[in-house]
Structure formats: structure tokens, C-alpha cells
C-alpha positions in Angstrom: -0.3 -16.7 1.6 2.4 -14.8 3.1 5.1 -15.8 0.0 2.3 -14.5 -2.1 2.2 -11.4 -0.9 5.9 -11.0 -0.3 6.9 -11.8 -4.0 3.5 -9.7 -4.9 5.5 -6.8 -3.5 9.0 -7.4 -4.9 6.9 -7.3 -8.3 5.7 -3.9 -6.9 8.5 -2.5 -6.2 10.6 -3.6 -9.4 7.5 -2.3 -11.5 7.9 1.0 -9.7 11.3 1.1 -9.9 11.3 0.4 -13.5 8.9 3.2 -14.2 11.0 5.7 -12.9 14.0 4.2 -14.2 12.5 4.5 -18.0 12.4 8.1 -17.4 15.9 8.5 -17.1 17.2 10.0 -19.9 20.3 8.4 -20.3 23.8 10.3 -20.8 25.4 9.7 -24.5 28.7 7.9 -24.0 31.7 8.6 -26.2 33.7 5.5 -28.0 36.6 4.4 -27.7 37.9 6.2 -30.7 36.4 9.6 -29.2 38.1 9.0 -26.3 41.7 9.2 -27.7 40.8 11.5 -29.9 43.1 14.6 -29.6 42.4 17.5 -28.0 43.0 20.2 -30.6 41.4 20.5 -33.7 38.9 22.7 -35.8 35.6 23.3 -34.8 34.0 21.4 -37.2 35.2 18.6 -36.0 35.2 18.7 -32.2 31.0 19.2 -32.9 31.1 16.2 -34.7 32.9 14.3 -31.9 31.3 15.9 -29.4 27.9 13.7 -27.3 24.5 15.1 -28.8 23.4 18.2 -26.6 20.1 17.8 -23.8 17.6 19.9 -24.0 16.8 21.9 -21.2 13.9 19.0 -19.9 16.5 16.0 -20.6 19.2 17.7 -18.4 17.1 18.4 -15.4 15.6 14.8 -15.6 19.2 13.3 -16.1 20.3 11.8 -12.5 24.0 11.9 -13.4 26.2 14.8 -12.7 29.7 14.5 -12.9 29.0 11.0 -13.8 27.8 10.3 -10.7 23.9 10.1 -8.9 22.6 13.2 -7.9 20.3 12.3 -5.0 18.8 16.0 -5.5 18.0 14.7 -9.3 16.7 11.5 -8.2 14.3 13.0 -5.7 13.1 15.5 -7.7 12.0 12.0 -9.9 10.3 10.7 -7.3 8.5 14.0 -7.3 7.7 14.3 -11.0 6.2 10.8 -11.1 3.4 12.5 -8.0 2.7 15.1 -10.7 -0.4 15.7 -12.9 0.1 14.4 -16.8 -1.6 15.0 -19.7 -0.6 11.1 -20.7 -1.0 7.6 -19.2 2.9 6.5 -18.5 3.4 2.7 -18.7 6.6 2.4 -18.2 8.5 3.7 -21.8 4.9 3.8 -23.5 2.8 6.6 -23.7 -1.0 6.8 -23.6 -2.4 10.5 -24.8 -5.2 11.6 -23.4 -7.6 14.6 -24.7 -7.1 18.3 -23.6 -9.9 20.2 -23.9 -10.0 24.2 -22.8 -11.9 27.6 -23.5 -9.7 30.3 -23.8 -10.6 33.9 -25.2 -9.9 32.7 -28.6 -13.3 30.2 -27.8 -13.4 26.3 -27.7 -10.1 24.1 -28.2 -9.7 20.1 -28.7 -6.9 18.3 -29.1 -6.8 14.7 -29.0 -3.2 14.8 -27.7 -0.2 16.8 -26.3 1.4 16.4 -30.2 -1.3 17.2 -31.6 -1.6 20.7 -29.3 2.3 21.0 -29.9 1.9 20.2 -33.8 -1.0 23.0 -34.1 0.9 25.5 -34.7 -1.4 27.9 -31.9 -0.3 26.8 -28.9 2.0 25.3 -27.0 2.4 23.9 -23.5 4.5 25.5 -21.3 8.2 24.8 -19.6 8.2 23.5 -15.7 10.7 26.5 -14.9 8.1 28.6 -16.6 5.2 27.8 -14.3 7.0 27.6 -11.7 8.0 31.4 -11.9 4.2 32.5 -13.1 3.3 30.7 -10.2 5.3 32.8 -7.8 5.0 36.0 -9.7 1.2 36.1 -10.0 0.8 34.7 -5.9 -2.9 33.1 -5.8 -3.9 33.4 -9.3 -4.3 30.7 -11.9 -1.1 29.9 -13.8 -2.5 28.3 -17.4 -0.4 25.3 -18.6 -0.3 26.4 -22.2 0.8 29.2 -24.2 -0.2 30.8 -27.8 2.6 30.9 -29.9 2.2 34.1 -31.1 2.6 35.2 -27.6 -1.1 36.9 -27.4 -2.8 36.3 -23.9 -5.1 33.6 -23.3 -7.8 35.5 -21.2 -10.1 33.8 -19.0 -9.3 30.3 -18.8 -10.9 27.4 -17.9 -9.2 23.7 -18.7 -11.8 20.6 -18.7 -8.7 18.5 -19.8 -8.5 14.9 -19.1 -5.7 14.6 -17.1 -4.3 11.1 -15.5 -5.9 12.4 -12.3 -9.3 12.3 -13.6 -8.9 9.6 -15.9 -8.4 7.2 -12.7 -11.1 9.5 -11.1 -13.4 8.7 -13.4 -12.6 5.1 -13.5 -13.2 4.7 -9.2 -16.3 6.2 -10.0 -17.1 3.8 -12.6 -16.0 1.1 -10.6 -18.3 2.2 -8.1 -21.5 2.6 -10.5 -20.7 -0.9 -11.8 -20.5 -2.5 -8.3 -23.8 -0.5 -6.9 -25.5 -1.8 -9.8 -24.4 -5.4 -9.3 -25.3 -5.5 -5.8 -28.9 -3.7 -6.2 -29.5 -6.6 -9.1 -28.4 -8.7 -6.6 -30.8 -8.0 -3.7 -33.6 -7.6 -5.9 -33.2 -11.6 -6.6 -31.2 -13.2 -3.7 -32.3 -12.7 0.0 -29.3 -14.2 1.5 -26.5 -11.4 0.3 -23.3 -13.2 -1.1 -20.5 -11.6 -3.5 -20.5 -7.7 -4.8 -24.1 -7.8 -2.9 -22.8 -8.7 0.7 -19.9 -6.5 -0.1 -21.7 -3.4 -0.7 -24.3 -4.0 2.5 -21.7 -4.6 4.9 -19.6 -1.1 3.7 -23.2 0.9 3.7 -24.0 -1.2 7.6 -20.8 -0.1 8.5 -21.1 3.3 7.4 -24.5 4.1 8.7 -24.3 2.6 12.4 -20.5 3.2 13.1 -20.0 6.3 11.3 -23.6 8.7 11.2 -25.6 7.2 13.5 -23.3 8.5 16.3 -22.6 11.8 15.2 -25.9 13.0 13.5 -28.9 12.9 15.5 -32.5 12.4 14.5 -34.0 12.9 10.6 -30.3 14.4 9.2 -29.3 10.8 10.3 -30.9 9.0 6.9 -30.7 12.4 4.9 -27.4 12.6 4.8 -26.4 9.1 4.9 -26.3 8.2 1.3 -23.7 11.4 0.7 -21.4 9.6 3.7 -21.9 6.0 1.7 -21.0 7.9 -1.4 -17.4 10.0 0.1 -16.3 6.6 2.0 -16.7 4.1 -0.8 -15.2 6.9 -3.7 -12.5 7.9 -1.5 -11.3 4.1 -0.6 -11.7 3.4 -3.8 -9.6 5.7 -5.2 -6.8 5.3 -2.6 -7.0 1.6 -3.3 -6.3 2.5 -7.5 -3.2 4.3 -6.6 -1.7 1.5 -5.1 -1.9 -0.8 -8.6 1.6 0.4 -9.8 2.2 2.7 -12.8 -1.2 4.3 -12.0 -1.9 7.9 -9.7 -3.5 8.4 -6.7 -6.5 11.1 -7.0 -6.3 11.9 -3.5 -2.7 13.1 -3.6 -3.8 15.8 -5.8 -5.0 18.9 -3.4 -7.9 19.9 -6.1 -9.5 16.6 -5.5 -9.8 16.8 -2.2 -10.2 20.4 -2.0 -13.4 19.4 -4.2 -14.4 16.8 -1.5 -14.0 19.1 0.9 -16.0 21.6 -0.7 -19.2 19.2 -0.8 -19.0 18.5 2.8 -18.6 22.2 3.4 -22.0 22.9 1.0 -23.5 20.0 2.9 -22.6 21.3 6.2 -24.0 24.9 6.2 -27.3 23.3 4.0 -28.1 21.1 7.5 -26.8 24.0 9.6 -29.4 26.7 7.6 -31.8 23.9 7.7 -31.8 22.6 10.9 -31.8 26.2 12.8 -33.2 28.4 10.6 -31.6 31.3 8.9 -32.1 33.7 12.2 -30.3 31.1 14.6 -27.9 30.1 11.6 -26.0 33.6 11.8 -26.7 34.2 15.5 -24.9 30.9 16.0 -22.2 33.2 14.8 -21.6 35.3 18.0 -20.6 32.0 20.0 -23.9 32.1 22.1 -23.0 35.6 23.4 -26.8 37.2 22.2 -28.4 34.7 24.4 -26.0 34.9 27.7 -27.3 37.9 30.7 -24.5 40.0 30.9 -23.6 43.5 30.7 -24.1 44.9 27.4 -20.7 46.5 28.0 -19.0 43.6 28.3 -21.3 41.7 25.5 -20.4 43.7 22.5 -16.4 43.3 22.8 -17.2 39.7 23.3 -19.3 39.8 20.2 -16.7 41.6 18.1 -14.1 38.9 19.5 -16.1 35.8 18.9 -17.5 36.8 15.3 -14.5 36.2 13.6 -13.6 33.4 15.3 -16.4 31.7 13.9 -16.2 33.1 10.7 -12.5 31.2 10.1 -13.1 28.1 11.9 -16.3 27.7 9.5 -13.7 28.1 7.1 -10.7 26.1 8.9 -12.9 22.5 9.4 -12.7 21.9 5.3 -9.6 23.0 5.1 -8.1 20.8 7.3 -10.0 18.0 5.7 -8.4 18.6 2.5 -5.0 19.1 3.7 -5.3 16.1 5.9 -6.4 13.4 3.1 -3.9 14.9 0.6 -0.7 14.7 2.8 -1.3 11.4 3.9 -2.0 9.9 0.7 1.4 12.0 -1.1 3.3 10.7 1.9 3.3 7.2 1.6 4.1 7.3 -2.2 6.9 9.6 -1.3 8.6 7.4 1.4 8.5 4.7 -1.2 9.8 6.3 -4.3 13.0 8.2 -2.0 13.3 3.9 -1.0 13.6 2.5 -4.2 16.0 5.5 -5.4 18.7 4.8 -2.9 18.9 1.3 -5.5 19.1 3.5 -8.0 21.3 6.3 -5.8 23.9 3.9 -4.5 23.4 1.6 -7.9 23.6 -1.6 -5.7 21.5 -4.8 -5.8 22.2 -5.8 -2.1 20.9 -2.5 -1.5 18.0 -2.8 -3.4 17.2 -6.0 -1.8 18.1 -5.9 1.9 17.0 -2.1 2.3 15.0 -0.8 -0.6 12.4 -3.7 -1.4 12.0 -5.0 2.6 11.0 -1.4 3.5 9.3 -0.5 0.2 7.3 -3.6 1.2 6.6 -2.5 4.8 5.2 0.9 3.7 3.4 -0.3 0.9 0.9 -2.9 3.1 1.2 0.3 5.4 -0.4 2.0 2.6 -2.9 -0.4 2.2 -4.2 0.4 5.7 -3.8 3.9 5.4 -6.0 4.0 2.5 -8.8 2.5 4.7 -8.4 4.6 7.4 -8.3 8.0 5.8 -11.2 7.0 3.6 -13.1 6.6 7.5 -11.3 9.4 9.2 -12.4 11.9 6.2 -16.2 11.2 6.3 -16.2 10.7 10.4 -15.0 14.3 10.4 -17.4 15.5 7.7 -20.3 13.3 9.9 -19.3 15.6 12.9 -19.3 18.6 10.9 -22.7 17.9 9.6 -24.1 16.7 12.8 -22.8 19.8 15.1 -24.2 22.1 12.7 -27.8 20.2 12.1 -28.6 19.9 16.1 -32.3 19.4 16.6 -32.0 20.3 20.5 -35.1 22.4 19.6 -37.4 19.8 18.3 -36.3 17.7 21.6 -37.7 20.8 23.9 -40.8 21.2 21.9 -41.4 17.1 22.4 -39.7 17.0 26.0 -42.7 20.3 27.6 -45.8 17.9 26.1 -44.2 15.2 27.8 -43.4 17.3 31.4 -47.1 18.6 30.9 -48.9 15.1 30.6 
């Protein structure tokens, strides 16, 4: 078993390493007859003799300078290949996928990038060119495409489908095709077995080692089918980005902004729910309403404490998004920089002895990883939920019939 998996992962790693080496633009080289070719001439024909000129995209892609690797060039590889596309890359081939927006102008499809390009309207924009909107307009949203008549676009609002959603969408149906082979399952079989003992053992797991200890009374089953939902999508979708050539949805920071955002809704619903609206905002001053001290000292305290409250509402999702998606970009990361120093120091004993061993050890790291981010982000959103949706109240009201009888 262990050969398996350790020629599994040399086939890993070459794949990987192949896909970013098909991106390489590569660097025309002159003959042998432009090579001794004098120097002087007219300028007709030195442009004849003369490589084909990059484009602006081919030159910053091209990992040569000087004739030599640019680690800088490499890297920033490594770093395109983490990006959103508007394709499906396998290795040299292509896949388009549709980009749909509404602009001012109203309702746009195109089926593909070339088909947007070939339009005539609009056109997608330069990475330089974000870039710089990006850091010109601070926090606002920078639009990926352009008119070509150079009028604004207006209010924006892209429902593309990007590479991140398309493997997105296919955890999710992954996940409805598994849930509905297990329930079709236990409708028939009383002893589980397959997807049907699969799916039990996850939901077990999830309901007595993940909720039951951190939500307390009716919340516990309430919320327990959003907790089954965030573990299984989120493992499953770590689990995708490891099959090579595809992306990881959870190193994008809008997905899991997104999933943050839901346990955040989720969180405040119980909290509102669970306490009321009056004890929901008083819950606000830190307890200081309720404590016997001088008022004196009670309203600094107040004005103090209010606004701590206020961010670390604010502070739990966020670190729950930042969290998932830096561990999840890490790991690919460590292994693209390990398969360009191959490429960097264009060596096959270093490919072999340094680049695939370690590649290998990060990559089964990743495997665990994917587990335990998918359990560390819903045991934090099961805290969360459970601090805010306290029934310490309903325990008193049944604890004083108790004391009475």
C-alpha cells in the first residue's frame, strides 16, 4: 500500500509540475544562420532576423531572464496557478466556461472569454490594470472587464462561472448525490454499509463530538443539520483541490468569507432568539447594566465595553474566514515553490531527492489538513452559536419549581 501511494504522489507532483510547466511561454531561439549573421545592416532586415516580440502577458509569464530562471518569475507562477479563471486549465487545453454579468448597459452572456473578446463591447482587463484600480479605488469593487469604447460600466454585479464555482458547485453536487444515496439506502437496509454508513458515521460524529458539547438544550438539534451541512461541504471541497489540475474553493477568501457570513447570520438568529431582543443588545454592555456599582463608575465602563463587543461580534467571522483560507493557500503554496526549484535549478536529482520527497510529505500533510480545518471551522462556528444561544434562563425557571417542591 505504501508503493501505491508513493508512486500515486510522484504522479501528483509530475502532473503539477507539468501544468505549470505548459504555461511557460517559451523564449523564441535564433538559428544558427541568425546567429552569425552580421551585426550591421538595414532595418528591414535586422526585423526580419530578429525573435518574434512577447506581448506584455507572455513576458511577465516567461521564467527566463537573461537566459536564465528567475525565481521571482517562477513564483509569481506558482501564484497565478492559485488565481481565479474564467477557464478550466488541463494542462495545454482549455475548457471556457460562461461569463455572465449585469452592467448599466443591462444583461450580458458570453459563452466564453473569446467570445467576450471577439464582441467587439467589451473586453477583459490587463493584470497590471487591476492591480492599480485595486489600489487606487482602496475597498471598492475593481470590475474584471472593460467597454471598449471606454464608457463606464456602472453598477456591477458578475454571476460568472468561474473555476472557483465550477468545483464549488461540483462538491455540492457531490454532496446531493451522496445524501441521496444514503437516505435510499436506509430507507431499505437496516444494517448501514457503503455511501449509507459513510454518511451516518460523518452526521454521528458531527452531532455528538462537535454540537452536543458546545450547544446546549433545543439549539442542539436546530442547528445541527447547518453544522452537518459546513463540515461535509467544506471537507469536501478541500478534498477536490487536492485531485491535481483542479482549485481549491477554500483558498479563495470570498468563499469563505461567504461561510463565514452564514455562521455569523446563524449566530445573532440563536443569540436574538435565545435572549430576546431586550437581553440581545444589553448583552452588549458586557454585563455592566446588571452589576451594583456606582453609576459613576458604570457609564465609563459602559462606554468602554460597548465597542468592544461591537468588534469582537464582528472579529469571530472574520477570523474564521481568514483562518480556513490561509491554511488551505498555504499548503498549495509550499508545494508549487517545491516543484519550481526543479524547474529553478532545471535538475532531475533535484527534482527527485528534494522536490517530489517533500512535495509528497506536504501533500498527505494536506490531506490531513483538509480534515482538520473542515472540523476546526464548524467547532468554532458550534461555539459561536452555542455562547450566543444560552438557555441559562429556561434552566432557572425549571431549577425554582424544582427548589419549591
Amino acid at each position: 500500500m505504501k508503493y501505491v501511494l508513493f508512486v500515486a504522489a510522484i504522479i501528483v507532483t509530475l502532473l503539477t509540475g507539468r501544468s505549470i510547466a505548459a504555461d511557460e511561454p517559451k523564449t523564441a531561439t535564433p538559428t544558427v544562420s541568425e546567429q552569425n549573421a552580421p551585426a550591421t545592416g538595414s532595418a528591414s532586415a535586422e526585423n526580419t532576423s530578429s525573435p518574434k516580440e512577447q506581448t506584455e502577458d507572455e513576458h511577465e509569464k516567461d521564467i527566463f531572464t537573461a537566459g536564465k530562471p528567475d525565481a521571482q518569475k517562477i513564483f509569481g507562477l506558482v501564484l497565478e496557478h492559485l488565481r481565479d479563471t474564467y477557464e478550466l486549465h488541463f494542462f495545454s487545453a482549455k475548457i471556457p466556461l460562461p461569463i455572465i454579468f449585469i452592467d448599466a448597459q443591462g444583461f450580458h452572456f458570453f459563452a466564453s472569454l473569446d467570445a467576450l473578446e471577439h464582441s467587439g463591447e467589451y473586453t477583459i482587463k490587463g493584470l497590471h490594470e487591476i492591480e492599480d484600480q485595486k489600489k487606487a479605488s482602496q475597498f471598492l469593487k475593481v470590475t474584471p472587464f472593460k467597454r471598449v469604447d471606454g464608457k463606464p460600466m456602472g453598477t456591477f454585479w458578475d454571476f460568472s462561472i468561474t473555476a472557483n464555482v465550477f468545483w464549488m458547485l461540483l462538491a455540492a453536487i457531490l454532496l446531493i448525490l451522496l445524501a441521496l444515496n444514503a437516505g435510499k439506502k436506509a430507507r431499505t437496509n437496516l444494517v448501514p454499509h457503503g455511501a449509507q454508513n459513510l454518511v451516518e458515521t460523518l452526521v454521528v460524529y458531527v452531532r455528538d463530538d462537535i454540537v452536543a458539547p458546545n450547544i446546549e438544550g433545543s439549539w442542539r438539534d436546530r442547528t445541527l443539520p447547518y453544522f452537518v451541512t459546513v463540515f461535509l461541504f467544506i471537507l469536501v471541497m478541500n478534498i477536490l483541490g487536492l485531485v491535481p489540475l483542479s482549485k481549491t474553493p477554500t483558498a479563495a477568501i470570498a468563499v469563505t468569507m461567504a461561510l463565514a457570513l452564514c455562521t455569523f447570520v446563524l449566530t445573532q438568529i440563536a443569540g436574538i432568539r435565545a435572549m430576546g431582543i431586550k437581553e440581545y443588545l444589553k448583552h452588549f454592555t458586557g454585563g455592566m447594566l446588571d452589576m451594583d456599582i456606582p453609576i459613576a463608575i458604570k457609564i465609563p465602563l459602559i462606554l468602554i465595553m460597548t465597542p468592544i463587543e461591537i468588534i469582537g461580534l464582528f472579529t469571530k467571522p472574520f477570523a474564521l474566514m481568514i483562518r480556513l483560507f490561509a491554511n488551505m493557500t498555504a499548503g498549495h503554496i509550499v508545494i508549487g515553490a517545491l516543484i519550481g526549484l526543479a524547474i529553478l535549478f532545471q535538475s532531475v536529482i533535484v527534482g527527485f531527492s528534494v522536490s517530489v520527497p517533500f512535495a509528497l510529505f506536504i501533500y498527505l500533510l494536506e490531506l490531513l489538513v483538509a480534515f482538520i480545518q473542515a472540523y476546526v471551522f464548524t467547532t468554532l462556528s458550534a461555539v459561536f452559536v452555542g455562547m450566543m444561544a444560552h438557555e441559562h434562563h429556561e434552566e432557572e425557571h425549571h431549577a425554582e419549581p424544582a427548589a419549591a417542591h
